[in-house]
ZAPA-408034 format. One record per residue (C-alpha): x, y, z. Coordinates in steps of 0.001 Angstrom, whole numbers, plus 500000, padded with zeros to 6 digits. Example, Ala and Ser with C-alpha at 12.3 -4.5 7.8 and 13.67 -1.06 7.14 Angstrom:
BEGIN
       X       Y       Z
  512300  495500  507800
  513670  498940  507140
This chain:
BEGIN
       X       Y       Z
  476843  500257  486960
  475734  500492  483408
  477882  502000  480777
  475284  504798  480485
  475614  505914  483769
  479489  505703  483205
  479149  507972  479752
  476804  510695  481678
  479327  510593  484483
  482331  511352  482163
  480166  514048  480660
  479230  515576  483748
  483031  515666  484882
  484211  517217  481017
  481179  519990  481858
  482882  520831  485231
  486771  521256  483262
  485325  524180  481562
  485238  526266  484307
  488449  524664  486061
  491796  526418  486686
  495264  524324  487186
  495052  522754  490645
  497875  523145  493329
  497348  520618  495946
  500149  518619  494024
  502129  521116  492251
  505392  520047  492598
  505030  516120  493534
  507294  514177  490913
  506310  510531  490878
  509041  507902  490645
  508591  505494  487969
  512276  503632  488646
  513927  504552  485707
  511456  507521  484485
  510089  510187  487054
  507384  512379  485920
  505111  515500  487776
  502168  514232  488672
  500148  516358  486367
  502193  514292  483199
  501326  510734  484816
  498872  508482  482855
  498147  505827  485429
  495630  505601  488414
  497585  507276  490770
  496653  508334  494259
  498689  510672  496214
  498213  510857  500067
  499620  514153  501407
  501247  514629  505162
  497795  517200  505553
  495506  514343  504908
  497341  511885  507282
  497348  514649  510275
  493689  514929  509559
  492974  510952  509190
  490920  508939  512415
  493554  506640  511896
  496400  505663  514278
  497993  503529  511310
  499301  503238  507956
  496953  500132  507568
  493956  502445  508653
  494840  505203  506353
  494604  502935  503383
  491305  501896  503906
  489860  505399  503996
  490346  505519  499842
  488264  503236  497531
  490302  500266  496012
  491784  499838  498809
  490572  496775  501066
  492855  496436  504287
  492018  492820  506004
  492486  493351  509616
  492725  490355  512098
  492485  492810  514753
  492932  496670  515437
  496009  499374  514605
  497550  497236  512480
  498970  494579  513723
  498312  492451  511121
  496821  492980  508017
  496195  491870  504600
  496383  494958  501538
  494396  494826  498222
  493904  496840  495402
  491371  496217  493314
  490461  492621  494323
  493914  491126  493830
  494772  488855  496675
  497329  489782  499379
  500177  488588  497513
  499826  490835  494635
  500647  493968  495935
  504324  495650  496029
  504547  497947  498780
  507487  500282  498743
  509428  502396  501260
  511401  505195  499509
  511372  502902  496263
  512764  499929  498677
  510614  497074  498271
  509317  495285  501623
  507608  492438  500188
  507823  488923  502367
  509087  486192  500555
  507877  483988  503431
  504412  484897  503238
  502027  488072  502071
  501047  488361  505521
  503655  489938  506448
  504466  492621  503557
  503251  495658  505637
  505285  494630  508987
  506908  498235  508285
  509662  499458  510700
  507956  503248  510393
  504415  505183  512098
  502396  507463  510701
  504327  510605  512277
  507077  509619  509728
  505411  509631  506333
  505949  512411  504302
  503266  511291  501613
  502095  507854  500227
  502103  507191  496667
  499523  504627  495193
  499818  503146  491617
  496769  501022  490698
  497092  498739  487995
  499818  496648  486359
  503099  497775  487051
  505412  494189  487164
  507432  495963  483826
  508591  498475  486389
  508771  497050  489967
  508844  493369  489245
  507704  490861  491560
  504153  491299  493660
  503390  494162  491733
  500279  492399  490238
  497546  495076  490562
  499406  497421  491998
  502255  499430  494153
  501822  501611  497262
  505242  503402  497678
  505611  505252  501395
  508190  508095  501514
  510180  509495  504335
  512466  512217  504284
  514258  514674  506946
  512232  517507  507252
  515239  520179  506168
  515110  521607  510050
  516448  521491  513638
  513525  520234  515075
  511755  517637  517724
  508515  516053  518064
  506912  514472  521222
  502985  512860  520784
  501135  510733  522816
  497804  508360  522157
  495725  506869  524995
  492145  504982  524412
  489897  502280  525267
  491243  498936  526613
  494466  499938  527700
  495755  501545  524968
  498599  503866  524608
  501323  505137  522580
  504615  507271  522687
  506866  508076  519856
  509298  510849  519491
  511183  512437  516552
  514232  514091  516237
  515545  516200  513260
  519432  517435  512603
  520199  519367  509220
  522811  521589  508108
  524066  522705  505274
  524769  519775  503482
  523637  516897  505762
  520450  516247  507124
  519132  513496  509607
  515867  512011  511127
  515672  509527  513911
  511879  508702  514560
  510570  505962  517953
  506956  504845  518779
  506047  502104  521162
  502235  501184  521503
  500755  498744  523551
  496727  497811  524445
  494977  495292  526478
  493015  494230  523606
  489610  494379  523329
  488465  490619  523314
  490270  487735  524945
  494123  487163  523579
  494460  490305  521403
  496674  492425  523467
  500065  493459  521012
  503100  495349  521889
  504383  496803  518914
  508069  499020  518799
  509970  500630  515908
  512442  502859  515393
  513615  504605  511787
  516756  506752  510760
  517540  508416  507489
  520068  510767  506491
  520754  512560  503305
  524027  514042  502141
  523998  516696  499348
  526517  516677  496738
  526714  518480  493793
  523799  517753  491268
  523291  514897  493675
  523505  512774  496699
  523814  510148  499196
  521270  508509  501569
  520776  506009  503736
  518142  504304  506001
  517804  502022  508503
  514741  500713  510927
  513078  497911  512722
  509943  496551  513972
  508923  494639  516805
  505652  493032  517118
  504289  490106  519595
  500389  489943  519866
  497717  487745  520431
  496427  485577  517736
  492740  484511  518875
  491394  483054  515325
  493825  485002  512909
  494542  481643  511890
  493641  478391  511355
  490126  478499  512707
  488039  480869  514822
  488225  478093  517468
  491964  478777  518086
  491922  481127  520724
  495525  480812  521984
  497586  481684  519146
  500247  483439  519771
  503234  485644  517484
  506263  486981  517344
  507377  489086  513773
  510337  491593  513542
  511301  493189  510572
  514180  495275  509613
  515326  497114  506971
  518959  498455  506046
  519679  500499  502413
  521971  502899  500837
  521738  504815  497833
  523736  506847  495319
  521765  509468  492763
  523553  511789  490499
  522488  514022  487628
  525127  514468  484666
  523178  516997  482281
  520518  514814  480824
  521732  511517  482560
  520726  510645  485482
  521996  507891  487991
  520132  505985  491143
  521757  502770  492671
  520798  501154  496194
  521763  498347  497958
  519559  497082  500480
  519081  494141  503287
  515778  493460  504354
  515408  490808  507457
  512297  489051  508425
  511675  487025  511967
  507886  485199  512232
  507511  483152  515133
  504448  481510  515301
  503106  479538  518673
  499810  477559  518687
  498995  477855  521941
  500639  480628  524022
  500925  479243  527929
  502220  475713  526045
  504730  476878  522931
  506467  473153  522547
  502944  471631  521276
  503538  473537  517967
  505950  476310  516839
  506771  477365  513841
  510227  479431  513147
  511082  481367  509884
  514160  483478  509138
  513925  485361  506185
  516724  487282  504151
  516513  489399  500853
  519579  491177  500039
  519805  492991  496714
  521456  495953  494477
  519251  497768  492011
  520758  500728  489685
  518326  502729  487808
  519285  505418  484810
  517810  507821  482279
  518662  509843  479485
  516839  512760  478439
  516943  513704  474703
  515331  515167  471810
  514082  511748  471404
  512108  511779  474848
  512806  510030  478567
  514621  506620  478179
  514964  505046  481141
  517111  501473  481991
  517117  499938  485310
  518418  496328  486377
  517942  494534  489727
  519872  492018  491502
  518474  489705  494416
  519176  486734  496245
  516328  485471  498680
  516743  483080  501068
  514595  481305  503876
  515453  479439  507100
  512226  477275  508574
  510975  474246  510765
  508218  474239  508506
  508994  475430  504934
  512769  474070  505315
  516127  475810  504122
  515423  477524  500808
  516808  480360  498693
  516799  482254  495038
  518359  484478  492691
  516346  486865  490858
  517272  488820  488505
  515587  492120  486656
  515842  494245  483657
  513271  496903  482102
  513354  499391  479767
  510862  502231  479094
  510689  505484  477087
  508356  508402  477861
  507413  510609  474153
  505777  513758  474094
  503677  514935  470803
  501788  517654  469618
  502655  520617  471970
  502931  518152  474812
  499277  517065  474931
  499866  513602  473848
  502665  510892  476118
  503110  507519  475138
  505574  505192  477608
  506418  501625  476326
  508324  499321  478458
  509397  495895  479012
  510774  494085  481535
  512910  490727  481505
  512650  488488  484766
  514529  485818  485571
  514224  483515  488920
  516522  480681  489183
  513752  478656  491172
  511077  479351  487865
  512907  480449  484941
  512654  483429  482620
  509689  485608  481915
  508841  488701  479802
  506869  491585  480208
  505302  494196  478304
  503162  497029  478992
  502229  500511  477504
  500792  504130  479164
  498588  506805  476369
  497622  509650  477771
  496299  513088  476188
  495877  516343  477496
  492177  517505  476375
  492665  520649  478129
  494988  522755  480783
  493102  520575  483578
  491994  517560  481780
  492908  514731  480348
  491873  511170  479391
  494675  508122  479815
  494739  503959  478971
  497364  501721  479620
  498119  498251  478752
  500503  495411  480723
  501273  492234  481499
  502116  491384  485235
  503249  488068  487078
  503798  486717  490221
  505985  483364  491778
  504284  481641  494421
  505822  482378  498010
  507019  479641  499917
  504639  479303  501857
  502226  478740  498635
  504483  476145  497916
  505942  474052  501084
  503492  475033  503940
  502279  472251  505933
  499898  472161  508995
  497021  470088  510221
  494875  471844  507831
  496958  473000  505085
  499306  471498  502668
  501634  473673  500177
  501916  472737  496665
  505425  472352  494858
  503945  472328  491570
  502934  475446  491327
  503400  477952  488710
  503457  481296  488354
  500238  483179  487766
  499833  486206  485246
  497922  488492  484171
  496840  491027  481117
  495313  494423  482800
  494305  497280  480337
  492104  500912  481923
  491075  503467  480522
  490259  506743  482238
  489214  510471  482823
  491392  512699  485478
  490232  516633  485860
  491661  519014  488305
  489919  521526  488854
  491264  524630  491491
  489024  522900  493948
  487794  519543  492297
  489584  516317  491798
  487939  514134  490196
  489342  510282  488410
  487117  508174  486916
  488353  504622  484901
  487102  501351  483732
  489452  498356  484127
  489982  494869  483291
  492306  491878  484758
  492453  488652  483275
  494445  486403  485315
  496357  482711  484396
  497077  480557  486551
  495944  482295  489177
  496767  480955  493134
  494171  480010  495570
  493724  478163  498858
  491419  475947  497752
  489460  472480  498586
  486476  470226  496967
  484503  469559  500376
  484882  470899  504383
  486236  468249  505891
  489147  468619  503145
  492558  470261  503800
  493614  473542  502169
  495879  473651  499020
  496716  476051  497114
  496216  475467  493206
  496392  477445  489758
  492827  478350  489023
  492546  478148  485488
  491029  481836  484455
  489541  484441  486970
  488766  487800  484884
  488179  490947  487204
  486001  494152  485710
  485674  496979  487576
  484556  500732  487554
  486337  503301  490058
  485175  506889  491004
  486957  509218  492894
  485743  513022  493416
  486947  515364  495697
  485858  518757  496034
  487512  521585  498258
  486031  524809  499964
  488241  527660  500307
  486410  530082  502798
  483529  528073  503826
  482165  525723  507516
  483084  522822  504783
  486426  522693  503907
  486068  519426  502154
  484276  516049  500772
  485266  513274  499173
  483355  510725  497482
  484880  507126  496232
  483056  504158  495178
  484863  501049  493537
  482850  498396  491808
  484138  494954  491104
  482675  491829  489365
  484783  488691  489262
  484220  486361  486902
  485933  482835  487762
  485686  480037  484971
  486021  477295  487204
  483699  477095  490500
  482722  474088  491482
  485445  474403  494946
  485808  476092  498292
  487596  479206  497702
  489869  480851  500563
  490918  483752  498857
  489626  484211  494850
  486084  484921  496061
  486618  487336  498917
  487047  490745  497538
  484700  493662  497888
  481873  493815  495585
  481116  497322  496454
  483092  500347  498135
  482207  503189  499253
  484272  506127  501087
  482439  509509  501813
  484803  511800  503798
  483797  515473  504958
  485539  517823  506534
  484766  520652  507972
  485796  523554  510637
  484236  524643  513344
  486184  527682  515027
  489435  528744  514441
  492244  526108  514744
  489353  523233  515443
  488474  520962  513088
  486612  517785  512395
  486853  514573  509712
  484175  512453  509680
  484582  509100  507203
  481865  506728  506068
  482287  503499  504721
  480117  500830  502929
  481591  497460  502169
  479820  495139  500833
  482485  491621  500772
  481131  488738  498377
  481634  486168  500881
  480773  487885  503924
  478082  490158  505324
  477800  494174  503793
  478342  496344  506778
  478725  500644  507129
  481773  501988  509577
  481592  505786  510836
  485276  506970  512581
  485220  510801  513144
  488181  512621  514557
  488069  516065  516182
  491314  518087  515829
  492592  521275  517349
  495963  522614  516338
  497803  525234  517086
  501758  526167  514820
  503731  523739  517577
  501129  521977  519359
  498248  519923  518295
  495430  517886  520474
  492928  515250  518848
  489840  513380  520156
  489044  509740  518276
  485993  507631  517473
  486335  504926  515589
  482933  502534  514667
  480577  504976  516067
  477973  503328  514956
  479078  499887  517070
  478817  497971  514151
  479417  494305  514447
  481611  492928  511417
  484620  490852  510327
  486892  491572  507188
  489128  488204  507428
  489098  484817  508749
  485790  485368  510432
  487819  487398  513288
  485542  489843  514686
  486716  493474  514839
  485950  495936  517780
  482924  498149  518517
  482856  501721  519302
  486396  502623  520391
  487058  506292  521839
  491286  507229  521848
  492642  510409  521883
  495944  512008  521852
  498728  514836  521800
  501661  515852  519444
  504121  518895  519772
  506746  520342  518076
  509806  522816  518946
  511563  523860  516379
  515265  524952  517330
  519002  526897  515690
């Protein structure tokens, strides 16, 4: 889009603040930086905040799903319900993205593939926070181009939930939820299994988890812990490999064991967490015959992070240091491990009346595998009026190759030892109004990446390796404007389009990953209510995938809910459209589910 149609769009959105008043819809959300946590309102980064409401509302019946409804977002499914799937933000590559549960990081040092095998369902979110951009000086490792941090909590009462799913090719699911607080401690114990036929040849999946967290209050603090565990084994037919491979086969569990500390002292404040974080992948080429070739990887990450601030006259200063030792047990990759180790430092000023914030941080990263790195990055925002305000930050961002980037080795792909890390310099600038019933974001960003990591090779018959593409420089525009109805059929659209134009220096090879991002995205969601207590979401999406064919995606959910009890009907791909968003694995038609939930809430 050309930067005229960018300026009237900014000018169109400054005309509409005139007449805005201070929006609620996330009055009260604090986002956590690590070491400096800010409202929402005094945030100047792209940051997307997906409330419980919206989820209850989505045609989803996944985290993976939910994602894809907002622009910037590109979820690679090999399959349905995910199962598995790849997660982008803004073109990066599946590696570059840190996903977070309660500030926990789940990240796969095995493989990207598996960073959202996440031991929770959709009935336990309590809202999903999305940072886009570079944020590597706060989160460290994977978070290239950006962070997508899930949080649970107990809901505060005695309470239970029951729901139920059923669909299209044998698909169900059950999960129940159970809630315990009192007066100081509080509890939530959440189980789902889900299970389906599949809907082509060798993609049936059986998929369990279960999740517990507790909180105990103490004064001006408290303690929590969590615990949970997923369970997945599912047909493989062409996630990997090639499409040819029918009879793939896998087996992934992943668990996830933390406790954490937070205190307030006046203006100091005090977070520390230790966590374990276990990781199971077994992989079988052909499922009736598993001793022709398997492939077995145990992986461990077991780490402490504490994370402080200080509030004075001066502004927010906030320290945090991490501690992690990795470690790997494989047929294929071998027996390998590291230490990692993680400082930052950031400060959060406030000038003239509060209308101005500037946050400067660095970061200091040290892996015993790859050595020492440093990282710098910067946040300006200013407050034009009560519900506008224009923001740019600057950063630089890294990531270590996984080992699979570096030891993998199969018939058709060979890892590469040599490989170095890959960085990047990311700078935005943007426009954010809220509105009493418009949203609206609008920014212009930039990566340029070093060193970046492909899959690459110079002719077909080649094998795959993966290599440090000297320079790939990402542009890209992103819209987002939502607009709510307060007595009206329409309660609410959403428009949100993403542009994004890569520009790699050196072309002249096959490209697995660097050249696969969407060119063009577009969401359009509407929502609307019929009668009392019945309601509808429709979603529209157009992506249009440099590498593979542009194809549109209706899913429309029809929802009638009641205080305790709630009843849904499900379309997803009305329009039957034929299409494949990884590895030339084609996704289902039409698919019809619906399902049940209720609640009794008890002394």
């Amino acid at each position: 889009m050309r930067i005229k149609n960018t300026c009237t769009l900014f000018c169109l959105f400054g005309v509409l603040a005139l007449f805005g008043q201070e929006d609620k819809e996330l009055e009260g959300v604090v986002i956590d930086g690590k070491t400096v946590s800010i409202p929402f309102s005094q945030t100047s980064q792209n940051i997307q905040v997906i409330t419980k409401t919206q989820i209850a509302q989505a045609p989803a019946t996944s985290i993976e799903e939910l994602l894809s409804y907002y622009s910037g977002i590109d979820i690679r499914q090999r399959g349905v319900h995910g199962v598995l799937a790849d997660i982008s933000i803004r073109g990066s590559s599946f590696e570059q993205v840190l996903v977070l549960i309660n500030g926990i990081r789940m990240n796969d040092n095995q493989t990207g593939h598996n960073t959202m095998n996440i031991p929770i369902d959709m009935a336990t979110v309590e809202r999903i926070e999305i940072f886009k951009g570079p944020a590597a000086r706060r989160f460290g490792q994977n978070a290239y181009a950006g962070v997508i941090n899930i949080i649970t909590k107990p809901s505060g009462h005695n309470d239970i939930n029951i729901s139920a799913l059923g669909g299209e090719f044998g698909t169900y699911a059950l999960g129940a939820g159970l809630n315990l607080s009192g007066k100081k401690f509080s509890q939530f114990l959440q189980a789902e299994t889900t299970q389906s036929d599949g809907y082509r040849y060798n993609t049936d999946y059986l998929v369990k988890n279960v999740w517990y967290q507790n909180k105990y209050k103490l004064n001006d603090g408290e303690i929590q812990m969590q615990a949970g565990i997923i369970d997945k084994k599912f047909g493989a037919n062409g996630f990997y490999s090639s499409p040819l491979a029918k009879d793939q086969y896998e087996k992934i569990q992943t668990s996830l064991v933390s406790l954490g500390w937070n205190q307030r002292f006046n203006g100091f404040r005090i977070a520390a967490n230790t966590y374990w974080r276990r990781s199971q992948d077994e992989y079988i080429f052909v499922r009736s015959n598993p001793s022709a070739y398997r492939n077995l990887h145990i992986g461990n990450s077991i780490g402490l992070e504490v994370n402080s601030n200080y509030t004075s006259r001066f502004g927010l200063t906030g320290l945090g240091v991490d501690f992690r030792k990795e470690y790997l047990n494989s047929n294929n990759l071998g027996d390998r491990d590291r230490l990692v180790r993680f400082v930052f430092l950031e400060h959060h000023l406030l000038f003239y009346n509060k209308k101005l914030d500037i946050t400067p941080g660095i970061s200091f990263a040290d892996y015993s595998d790859f050595g020492s790195f440093w990282y710098p990055g910067i946040d300006v925002g200013y407050q034009l009026t009560a519900n506008t305000k224009i923001f740019a930050n600057l950063g630089k961002t890294y990531r270590v190759p996984s080992y699979t980037d570096l030891y993998y080795s199969d018939p058709i792909n060979d890892g590469n030892p040599e490989l170095k890390p890959e960085s990047a310099l990311s700078y935005e600038i943007g426009y954010r109004l809220a509105h009493k019933n418009i949203r609206t974001t609008v920014s212009l960003f930039r990566r340029e990446s070093k060193n970046l990591i492909d899959w690459i090779k110079e002719k077909e018959e080649d094998k795959w390796k993966p290599e440090n593409v000297v320079r790939v420089s990402t542009n890209g525009l992103e819209i987002d404007f939502r607009h709510q109805f307060f007595t009206s059929f329409i309660k609410s659209y959403n428009i949100g389009y993403t542009y994004l134009d890569n520009d790699l220096k050196r072309s002249h090879f096959i490209s697995r990953y660097s050249l696969d991002n969407l060119k063009h995205q577009l969401v359009v969601k509407l929502e609307h209510k019929l009668i009392k207590n019945l309601s509808n979401q429709i979603i529209y999406r157009y992506n249009d995938r440099i590498s593979l064919d542009n194809y549109q995606l209706l899913d429309d959910r029809l929802l009638y809910k009641l205080k305790d009890f709630s009843v849904f009907i499900q379309v997803n791909n009305i329009l039957n459209t034929r299409y494949t968003e990884t590895n030339l694995v084609s996704m289902p038609g039409r698919w019809l589910q619906f399902g049940a939930s209720f609640k009794n809430v008890f002394n």
